[in-house]
TIFITI-111121 format. One record per residue: x, y, z of N, C-alpha, C, CB in turn; residue in three letters; residue number from 1. Coordinates in nm, 3 decimals. Glycine has a CB too. Example, Ala and Ser with C-alpha at 12.3 -4.5 7.8 and 13.67 -1.06 7.14 Angstrom:
2
     nxx     nyy     nzz    caxx    cayy    cazz     cxx     cyy     czz    cbxx    cbyy    cbzz residuo num
   1.319  -0.569   0.780   1.230  -0.450   0.780   1.320  -0.330   0.780   1.131  -0.447   0.905     Ala   1
   1.285  -0.225   0.708   1.367  -0.106   0.714   1.290   0.003   0.787   1.408  -0.060   0.572     Ser   2
***
This chain:
106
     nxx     nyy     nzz    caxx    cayy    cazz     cxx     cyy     czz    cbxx    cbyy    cbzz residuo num
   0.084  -0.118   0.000   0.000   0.000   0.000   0.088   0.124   0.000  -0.095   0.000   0.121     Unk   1
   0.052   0.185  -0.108   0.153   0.337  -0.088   0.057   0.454  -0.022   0.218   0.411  -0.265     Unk   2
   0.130   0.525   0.081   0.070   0.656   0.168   0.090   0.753   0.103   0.124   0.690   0.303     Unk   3
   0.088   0.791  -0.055   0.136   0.894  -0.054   0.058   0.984  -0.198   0.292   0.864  -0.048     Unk   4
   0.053   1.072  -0.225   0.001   1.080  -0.355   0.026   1.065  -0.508  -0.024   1.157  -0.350     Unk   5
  -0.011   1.032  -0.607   0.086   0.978  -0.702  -0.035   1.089  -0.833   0.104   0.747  -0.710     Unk   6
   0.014   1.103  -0.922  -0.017   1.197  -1.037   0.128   1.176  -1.189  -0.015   1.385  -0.945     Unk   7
   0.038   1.051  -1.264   0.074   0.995  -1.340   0.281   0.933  -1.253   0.038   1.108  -1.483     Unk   8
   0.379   0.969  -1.318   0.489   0.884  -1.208   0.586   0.989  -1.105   0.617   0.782  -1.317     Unk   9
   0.453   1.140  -1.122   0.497   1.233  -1.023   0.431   1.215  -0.855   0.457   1.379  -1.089     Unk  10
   0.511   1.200  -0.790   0.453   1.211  -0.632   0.426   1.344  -0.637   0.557   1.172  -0.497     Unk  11
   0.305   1.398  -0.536   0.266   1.535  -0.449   0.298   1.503  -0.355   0.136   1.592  -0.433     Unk  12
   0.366   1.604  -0.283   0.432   1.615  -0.188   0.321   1.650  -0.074   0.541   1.708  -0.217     Unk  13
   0.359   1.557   0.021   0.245   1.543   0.194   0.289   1.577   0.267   0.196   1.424   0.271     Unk  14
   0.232   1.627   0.361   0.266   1.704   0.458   0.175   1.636   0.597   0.234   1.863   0.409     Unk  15
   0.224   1.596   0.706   0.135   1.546   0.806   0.167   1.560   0.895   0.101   1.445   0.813     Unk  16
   0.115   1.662   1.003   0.187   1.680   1.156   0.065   1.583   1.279   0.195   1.902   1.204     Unk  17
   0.141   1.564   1.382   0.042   1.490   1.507   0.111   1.602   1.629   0.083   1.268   1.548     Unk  18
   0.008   1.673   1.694   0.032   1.726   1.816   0.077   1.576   1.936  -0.122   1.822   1.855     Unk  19
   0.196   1.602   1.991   0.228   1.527   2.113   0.137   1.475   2.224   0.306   1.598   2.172     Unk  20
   0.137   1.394   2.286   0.013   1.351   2.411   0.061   1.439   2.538   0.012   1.153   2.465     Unk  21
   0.185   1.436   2.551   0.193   1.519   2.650   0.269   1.706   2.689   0.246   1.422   2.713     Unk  22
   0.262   1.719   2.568   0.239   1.861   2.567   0.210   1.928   2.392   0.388   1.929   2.646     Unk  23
   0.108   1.981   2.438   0.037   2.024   2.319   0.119   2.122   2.236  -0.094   2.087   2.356     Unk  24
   0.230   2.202   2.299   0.295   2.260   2.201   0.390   2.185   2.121   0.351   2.356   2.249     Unk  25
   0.428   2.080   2.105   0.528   1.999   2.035   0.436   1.947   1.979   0.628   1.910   2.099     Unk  26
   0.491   1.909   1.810   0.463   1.839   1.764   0.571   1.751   1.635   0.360   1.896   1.749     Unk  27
   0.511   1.651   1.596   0.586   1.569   1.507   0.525   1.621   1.395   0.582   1.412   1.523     Unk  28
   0.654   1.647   1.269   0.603   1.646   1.134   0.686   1.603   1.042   0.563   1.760   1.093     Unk  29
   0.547   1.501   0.953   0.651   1.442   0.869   0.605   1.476   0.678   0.653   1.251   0.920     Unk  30
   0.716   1.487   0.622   0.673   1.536   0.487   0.717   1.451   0.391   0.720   1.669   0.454     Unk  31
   0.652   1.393   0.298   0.721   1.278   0.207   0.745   1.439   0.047   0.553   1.074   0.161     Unk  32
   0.812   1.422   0.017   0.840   1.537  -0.103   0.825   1.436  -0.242   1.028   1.624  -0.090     Unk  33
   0.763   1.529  -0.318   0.802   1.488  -0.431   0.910   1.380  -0.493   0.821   1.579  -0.463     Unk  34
   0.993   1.368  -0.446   1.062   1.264  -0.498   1.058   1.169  -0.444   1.165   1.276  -0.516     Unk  35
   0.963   1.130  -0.299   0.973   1.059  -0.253   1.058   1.033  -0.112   0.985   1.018  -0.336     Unk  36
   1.127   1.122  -0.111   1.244   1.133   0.008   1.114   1.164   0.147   1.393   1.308  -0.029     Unk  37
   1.146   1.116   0.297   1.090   1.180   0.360   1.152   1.252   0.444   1.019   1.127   0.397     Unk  38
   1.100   1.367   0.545   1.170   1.435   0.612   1.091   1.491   0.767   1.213   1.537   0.513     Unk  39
   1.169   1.488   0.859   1.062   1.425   0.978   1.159   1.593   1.079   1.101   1.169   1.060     Unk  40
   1.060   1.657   1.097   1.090   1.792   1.224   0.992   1.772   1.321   1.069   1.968   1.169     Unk  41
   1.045   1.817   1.405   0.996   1.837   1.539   1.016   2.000   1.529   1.086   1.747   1.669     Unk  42
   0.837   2.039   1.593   0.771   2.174   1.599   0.732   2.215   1.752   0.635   2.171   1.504     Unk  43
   0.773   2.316   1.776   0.730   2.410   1.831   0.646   2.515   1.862   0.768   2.426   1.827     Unk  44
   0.502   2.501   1.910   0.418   2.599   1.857   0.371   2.630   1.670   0.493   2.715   1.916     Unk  45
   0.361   2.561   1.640   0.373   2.510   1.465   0.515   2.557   1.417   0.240   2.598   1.347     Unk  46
   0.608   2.568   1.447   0.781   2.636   1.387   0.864   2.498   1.396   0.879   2.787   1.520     Unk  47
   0.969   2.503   1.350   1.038   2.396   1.374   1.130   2.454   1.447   1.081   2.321   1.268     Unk  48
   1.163   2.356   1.588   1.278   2.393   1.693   1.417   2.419   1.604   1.304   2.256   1.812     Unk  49
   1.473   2.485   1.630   1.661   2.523   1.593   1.668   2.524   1.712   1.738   2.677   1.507     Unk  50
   1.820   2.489   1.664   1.956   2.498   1.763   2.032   2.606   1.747   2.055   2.389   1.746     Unk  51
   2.010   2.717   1.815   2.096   2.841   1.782   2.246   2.804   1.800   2.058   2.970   1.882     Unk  52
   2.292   2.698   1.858   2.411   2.713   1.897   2.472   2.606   1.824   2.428   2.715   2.039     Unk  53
   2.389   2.556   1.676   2.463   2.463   1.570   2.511   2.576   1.457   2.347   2.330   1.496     Unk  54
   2.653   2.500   1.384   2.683   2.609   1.272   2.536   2.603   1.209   2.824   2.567   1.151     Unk  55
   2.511   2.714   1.134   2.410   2.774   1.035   2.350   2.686   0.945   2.468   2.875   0.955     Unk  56
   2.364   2.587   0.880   2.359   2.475   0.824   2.296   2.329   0.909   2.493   2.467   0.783     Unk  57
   2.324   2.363   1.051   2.294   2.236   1.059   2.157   2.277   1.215   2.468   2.121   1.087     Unk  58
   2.103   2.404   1.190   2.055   2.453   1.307   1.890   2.373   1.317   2.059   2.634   1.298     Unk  59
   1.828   2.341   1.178   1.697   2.322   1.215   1.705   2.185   1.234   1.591   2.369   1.119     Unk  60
   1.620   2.144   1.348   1.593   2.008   1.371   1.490   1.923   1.280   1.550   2.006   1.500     Unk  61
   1.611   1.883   1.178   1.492   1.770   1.078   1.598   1.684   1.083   1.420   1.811   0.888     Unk  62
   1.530   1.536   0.974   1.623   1.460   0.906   1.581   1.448   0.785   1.651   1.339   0.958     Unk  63
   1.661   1.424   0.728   1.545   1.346   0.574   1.644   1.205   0.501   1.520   1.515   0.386     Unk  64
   1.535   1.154   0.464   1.590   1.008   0.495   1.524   1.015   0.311   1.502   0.876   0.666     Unk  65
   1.652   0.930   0.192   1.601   0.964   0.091   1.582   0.877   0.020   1.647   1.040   0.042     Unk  66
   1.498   0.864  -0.122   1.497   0.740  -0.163   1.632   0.679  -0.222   1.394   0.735  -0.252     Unk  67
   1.636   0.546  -0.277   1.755   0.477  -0.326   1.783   0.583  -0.477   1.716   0.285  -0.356     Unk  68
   1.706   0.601  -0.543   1.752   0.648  -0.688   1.640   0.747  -0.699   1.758   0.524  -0.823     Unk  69
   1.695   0.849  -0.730   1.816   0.946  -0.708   1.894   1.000  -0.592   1.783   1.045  -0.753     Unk  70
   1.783   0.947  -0.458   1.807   1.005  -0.369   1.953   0.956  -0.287   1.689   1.000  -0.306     Unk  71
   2.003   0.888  -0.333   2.111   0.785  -0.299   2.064   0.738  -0.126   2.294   0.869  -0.317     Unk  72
   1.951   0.698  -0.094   1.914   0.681   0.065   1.956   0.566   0.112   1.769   0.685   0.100     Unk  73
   2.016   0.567   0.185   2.063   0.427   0.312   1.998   0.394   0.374   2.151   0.430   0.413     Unk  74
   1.881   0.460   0.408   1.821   0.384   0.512   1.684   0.339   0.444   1.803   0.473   0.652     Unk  75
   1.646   0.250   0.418   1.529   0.241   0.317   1.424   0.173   0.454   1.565   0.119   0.145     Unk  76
   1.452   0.078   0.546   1.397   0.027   0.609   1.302   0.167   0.705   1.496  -0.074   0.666     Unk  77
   1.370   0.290   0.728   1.314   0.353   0.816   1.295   0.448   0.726   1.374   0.378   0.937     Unk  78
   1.292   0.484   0.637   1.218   0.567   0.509   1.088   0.492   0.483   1.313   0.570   0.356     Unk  79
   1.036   0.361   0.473   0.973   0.303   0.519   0.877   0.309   0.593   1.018   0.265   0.541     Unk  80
   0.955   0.287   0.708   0.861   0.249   0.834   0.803   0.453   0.867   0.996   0.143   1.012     Unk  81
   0.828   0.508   0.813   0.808   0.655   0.806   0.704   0.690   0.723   0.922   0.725   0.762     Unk  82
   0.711   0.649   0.607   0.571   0.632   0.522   0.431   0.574   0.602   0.605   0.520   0.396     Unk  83
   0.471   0.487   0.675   0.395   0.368   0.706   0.322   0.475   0.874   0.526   0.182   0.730     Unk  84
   0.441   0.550   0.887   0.391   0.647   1.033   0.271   0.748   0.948   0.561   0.773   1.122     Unk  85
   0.301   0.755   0.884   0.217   0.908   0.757   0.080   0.832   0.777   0.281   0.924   0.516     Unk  86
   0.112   0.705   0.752  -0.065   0.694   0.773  -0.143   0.639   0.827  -0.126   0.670   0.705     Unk  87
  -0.067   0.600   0.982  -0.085   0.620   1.113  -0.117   0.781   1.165   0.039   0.564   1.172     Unk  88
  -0.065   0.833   1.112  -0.063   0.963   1.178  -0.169   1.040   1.124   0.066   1.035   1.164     Unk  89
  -0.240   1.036   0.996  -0.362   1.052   0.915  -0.481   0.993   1.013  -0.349   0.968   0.762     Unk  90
  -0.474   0.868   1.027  -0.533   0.791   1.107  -0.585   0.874   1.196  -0.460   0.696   1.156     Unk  91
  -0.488   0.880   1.330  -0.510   0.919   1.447  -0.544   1.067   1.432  -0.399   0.886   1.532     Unk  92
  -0.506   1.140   1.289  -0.579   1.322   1.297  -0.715   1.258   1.267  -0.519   1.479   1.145     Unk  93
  -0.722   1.163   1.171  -0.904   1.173   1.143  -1.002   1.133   1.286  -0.955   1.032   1.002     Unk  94
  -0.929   1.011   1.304  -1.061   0.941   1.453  -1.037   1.042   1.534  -1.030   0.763   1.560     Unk  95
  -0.896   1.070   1.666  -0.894   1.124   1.755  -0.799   1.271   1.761  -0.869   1.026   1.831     Unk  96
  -0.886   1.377   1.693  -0.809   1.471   1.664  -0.768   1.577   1.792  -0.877   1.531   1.553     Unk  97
  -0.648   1.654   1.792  -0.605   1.697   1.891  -0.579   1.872   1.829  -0.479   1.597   1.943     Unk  98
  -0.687   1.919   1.919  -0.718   2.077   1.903  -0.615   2.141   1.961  -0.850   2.132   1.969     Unk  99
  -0.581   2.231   1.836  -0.472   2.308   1.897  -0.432   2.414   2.002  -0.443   2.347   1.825     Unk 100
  -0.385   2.461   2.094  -0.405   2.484   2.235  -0.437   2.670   2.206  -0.241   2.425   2.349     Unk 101
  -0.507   2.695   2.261  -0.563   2.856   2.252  -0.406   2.995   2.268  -0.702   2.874   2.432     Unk 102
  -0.375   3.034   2.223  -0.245   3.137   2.221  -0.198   3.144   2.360  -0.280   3.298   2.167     Unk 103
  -0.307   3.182   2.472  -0.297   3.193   2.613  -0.278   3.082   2.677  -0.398   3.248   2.667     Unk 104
  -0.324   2.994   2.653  -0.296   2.838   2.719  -0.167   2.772   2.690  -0.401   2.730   2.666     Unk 105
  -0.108   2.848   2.590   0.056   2.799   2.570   0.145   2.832   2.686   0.132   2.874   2.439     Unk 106
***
């Protein structure tokens, strides 16, 4: 089963975040791109956390994990099992969705 969108042998690129169980300002997001590569940040109030104190290049907290051709990816098993979270994580926004916390309640 593929999680992802397909338009003739172009992927659309997905986008899927899950607010955390135990604090509503974090969240997981994961994005499969167009080529297939995916790429997984951790958010902050919807932003993605940085590391101010990494060189410039390596400050935002993602990974991206890519496919075999073109993407030259090594890790195919957890590129994978990452797809396979996308729609788990679809899942759990449709049945048990988690409202995002009011500006003041942050």
């Amino acid at each position: 089963m593929l999680w992802f969108g397909q338009r003739g042998n172009k992927m659309e690129q997905k986008v899927v975040s899950r607010i955390g169980d135990m604090n509503r300002r974090k969240a997981l997001l994961l994005m499969q791109q167009e080529d297939g590569d995916v790429v997984v940040v951790i958010t902050l109030d919807g932003a993605p956390i940085s590391d101010f104190k990494a060189d410039r290049e390596d400050r935002e907290a993602e990974v991206e994990f890519c496919t075999v051709w073109p993407g030259r990816g090594r890790s195919q098993h957890t590129r994978r099992a990452l797809l396979g979270l996308i729609g788990a994580m679809e899942l759990d926004n449709a049945e048990n969705p988690i409202p995002l916390p009011e500006p003041d309640q942050r």
